[in-house]
N, C-alpha and C positions, 0 to 999 in steps of 0.2 A: 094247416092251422099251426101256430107259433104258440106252445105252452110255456114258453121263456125256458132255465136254464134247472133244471134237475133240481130237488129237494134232498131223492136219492135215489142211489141205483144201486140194483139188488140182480142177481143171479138170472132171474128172468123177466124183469121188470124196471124201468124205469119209473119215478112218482114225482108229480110235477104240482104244485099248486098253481091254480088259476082261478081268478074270482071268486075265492074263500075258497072255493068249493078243491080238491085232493082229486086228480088226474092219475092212474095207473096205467101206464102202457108198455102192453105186452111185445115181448120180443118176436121177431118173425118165424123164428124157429119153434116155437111152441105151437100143439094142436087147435084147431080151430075153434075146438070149444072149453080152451082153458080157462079164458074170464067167464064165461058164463058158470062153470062148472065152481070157479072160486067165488063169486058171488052169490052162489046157492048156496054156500055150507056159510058165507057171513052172514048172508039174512037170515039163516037156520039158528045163529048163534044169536044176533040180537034178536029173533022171536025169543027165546029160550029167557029170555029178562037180562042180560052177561052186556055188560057198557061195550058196545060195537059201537064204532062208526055204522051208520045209516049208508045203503046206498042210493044211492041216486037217481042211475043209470047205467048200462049197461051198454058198451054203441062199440062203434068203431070210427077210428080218425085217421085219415091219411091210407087206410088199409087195412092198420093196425086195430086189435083188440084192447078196448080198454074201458075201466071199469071208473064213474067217478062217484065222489063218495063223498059224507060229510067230512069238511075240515075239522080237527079237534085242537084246539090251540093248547102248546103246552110242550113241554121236551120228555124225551122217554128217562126211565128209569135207569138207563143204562147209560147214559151222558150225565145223570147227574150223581151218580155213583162215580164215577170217572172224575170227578172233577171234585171229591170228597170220600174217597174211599176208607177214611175213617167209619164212615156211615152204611160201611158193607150189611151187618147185619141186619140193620135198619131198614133195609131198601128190601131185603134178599127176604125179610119176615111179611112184608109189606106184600112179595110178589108170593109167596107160600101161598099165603092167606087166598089168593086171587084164583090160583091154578085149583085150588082146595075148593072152589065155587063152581068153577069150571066142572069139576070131576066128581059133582053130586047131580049133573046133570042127565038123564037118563037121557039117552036119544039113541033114535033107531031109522031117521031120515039121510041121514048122511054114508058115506062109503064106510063098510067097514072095516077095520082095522086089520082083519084077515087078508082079505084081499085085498088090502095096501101091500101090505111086507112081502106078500106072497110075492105077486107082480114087481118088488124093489127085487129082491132076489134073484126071482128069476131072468131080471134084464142085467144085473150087474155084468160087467163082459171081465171082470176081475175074477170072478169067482167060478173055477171047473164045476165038471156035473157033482161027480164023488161029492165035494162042498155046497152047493147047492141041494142035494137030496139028503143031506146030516142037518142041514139048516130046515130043511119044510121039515122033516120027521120031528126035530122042537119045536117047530111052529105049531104043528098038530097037535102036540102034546099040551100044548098052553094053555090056560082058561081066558075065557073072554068073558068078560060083561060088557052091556051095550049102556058106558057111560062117556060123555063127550070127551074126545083129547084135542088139545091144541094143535100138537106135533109139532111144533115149531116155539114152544114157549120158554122166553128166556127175556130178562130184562129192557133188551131195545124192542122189544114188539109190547112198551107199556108207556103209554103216555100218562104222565102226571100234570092235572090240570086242575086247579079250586079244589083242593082235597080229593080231587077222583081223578081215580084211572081207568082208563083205556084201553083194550084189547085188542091189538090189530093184529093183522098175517094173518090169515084164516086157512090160508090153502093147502096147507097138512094137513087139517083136522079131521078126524076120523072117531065111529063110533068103537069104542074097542075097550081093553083093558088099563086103568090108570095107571100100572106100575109100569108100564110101558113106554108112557107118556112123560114119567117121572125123570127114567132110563135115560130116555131121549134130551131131556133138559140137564142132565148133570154130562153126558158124554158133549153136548155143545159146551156148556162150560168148562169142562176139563179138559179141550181143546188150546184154552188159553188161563188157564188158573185154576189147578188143581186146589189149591186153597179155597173159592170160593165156592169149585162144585163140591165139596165136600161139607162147606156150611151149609149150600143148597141141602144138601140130602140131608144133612142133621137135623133142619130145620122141619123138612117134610117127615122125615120120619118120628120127631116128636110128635106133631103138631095131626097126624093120621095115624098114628099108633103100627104102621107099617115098618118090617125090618127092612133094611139094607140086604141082605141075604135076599128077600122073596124080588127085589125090585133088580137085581143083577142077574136073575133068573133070565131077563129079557136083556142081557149086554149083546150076547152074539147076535141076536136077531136085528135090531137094533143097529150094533157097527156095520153088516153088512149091506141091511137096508140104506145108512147110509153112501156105502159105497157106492150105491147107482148113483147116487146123485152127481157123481163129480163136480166137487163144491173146491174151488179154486183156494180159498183157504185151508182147506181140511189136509190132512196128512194121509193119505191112506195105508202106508205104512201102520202107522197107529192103528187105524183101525181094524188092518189085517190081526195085527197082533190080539188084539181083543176079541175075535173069531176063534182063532185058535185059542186062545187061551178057555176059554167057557164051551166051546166047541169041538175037540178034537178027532180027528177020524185016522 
């Protein structure tokens, strides 16, 4: 089947429009039940009332997994900030507001948040045992409440469309602790503009009444969870250093 020429490609996914309808096809390397598994926490998320794309369907094409879904016509937040970044604040108060919706949602259907990090840790091939068992021992230490995270939330996974936005990426999401979630959105932005993740967190921590202290509580956990990932843009250098630094053994 010919879905024409990419929309975009991402890490583990290709996304293709065809016939209005949003084509996601999964890479080969991935487990067999990864679109099913991401498709369960996005239908989990537009149950919950939070502007999802609708899916579809759930199939497979050519071999491959792939999930299709409502088109949402409209450009994310993060290209049009890009192309007016006078309007930082504006755009960055805009997504506050949204994550802040997100993280009044009580859920308890989805993975939890524990046993995300746990499992990011314990596969990092980066990280020795010694650092690995400094890291669960904060892990255990942490509070959880069982409110929705994105895990992946940061301005291109927000479509602006007729005054509303959109919420896509769903396949971080986990039920767990928000300041976690917070964590996790200022270390992607601080990846490429210290300046804006820092308006980020200014923004969240007005706007929640949460300090900057209790949301750092979760850096090392967090940088090294990202470390499984091997995310081709990321530094892990950086991140090493952000281990140790909130982490030491």
């Amino acid at each position: 089947m010919n879905l024409g020429t990419p929309i975009a490609i991402g890490n583990t996914a290709k996304v293709y429009l065809y016939k209005n309808k949003v084509f996601k096809v999964f890479n080969d390397s991935l487990p067999d039940k990864e679109s099913t598994n991401e498709a369960y926490k996005q239908n989990y998320a537009y149950s919950c009332g939070l502007s999802v794309p609708e899916i579809v369907d759930v199939t497979k094409i050519d071999g491959k997994q792939v999930i299709i879904m409502e088109h949402i016509k409209g450009r994310t937040i993060g290209n049009l900030l890009t192309d007016n970044m006078e309007k930082a604040e504006y755009y960055m108060n805009i997504s506050v507001d949204i994550q802040m919706e997100i993280h009044k949602v009580k859920a308890d259907s989805i993975e939890p948040m524990y046993e995300k990090l746990s499992r990011q840790i314990e596969s990092s091939p980066q990280l020795d045992n010694e650092r690995k068992s400094a890291l669960k021992k904060k892990l255990d230490s942490m509070t959880f409440e069982n409110k929705l995270c994105h895990g992946d939330f940061h301005l291109f996974n927000l479509i602006l469309s007729d005054h509303n936005v959109t919420i896509i990426d769903w396949v971080d999401s986990s039920t767990g602790d928000i300041r976690a979630d917070v964590y996790r959105t200022y270390l992607l932005y601080s990846q490429f503009s210290v300046k804006l993740a820092d308006m980020y967190m200014r923004l969240y921590c007005e706007k929640s009444g949460l300090s900057k202290d209790e949301i750092f509580q979760w850096a090392p956990l967090i940088a090294a969870a990202r470390l499984s990932e091997c995310v081709s843009t990321e530094e892990p250098e950086r991140l090493w250093e952000i281990v140790n630094q909130y982490c030491p053994i």
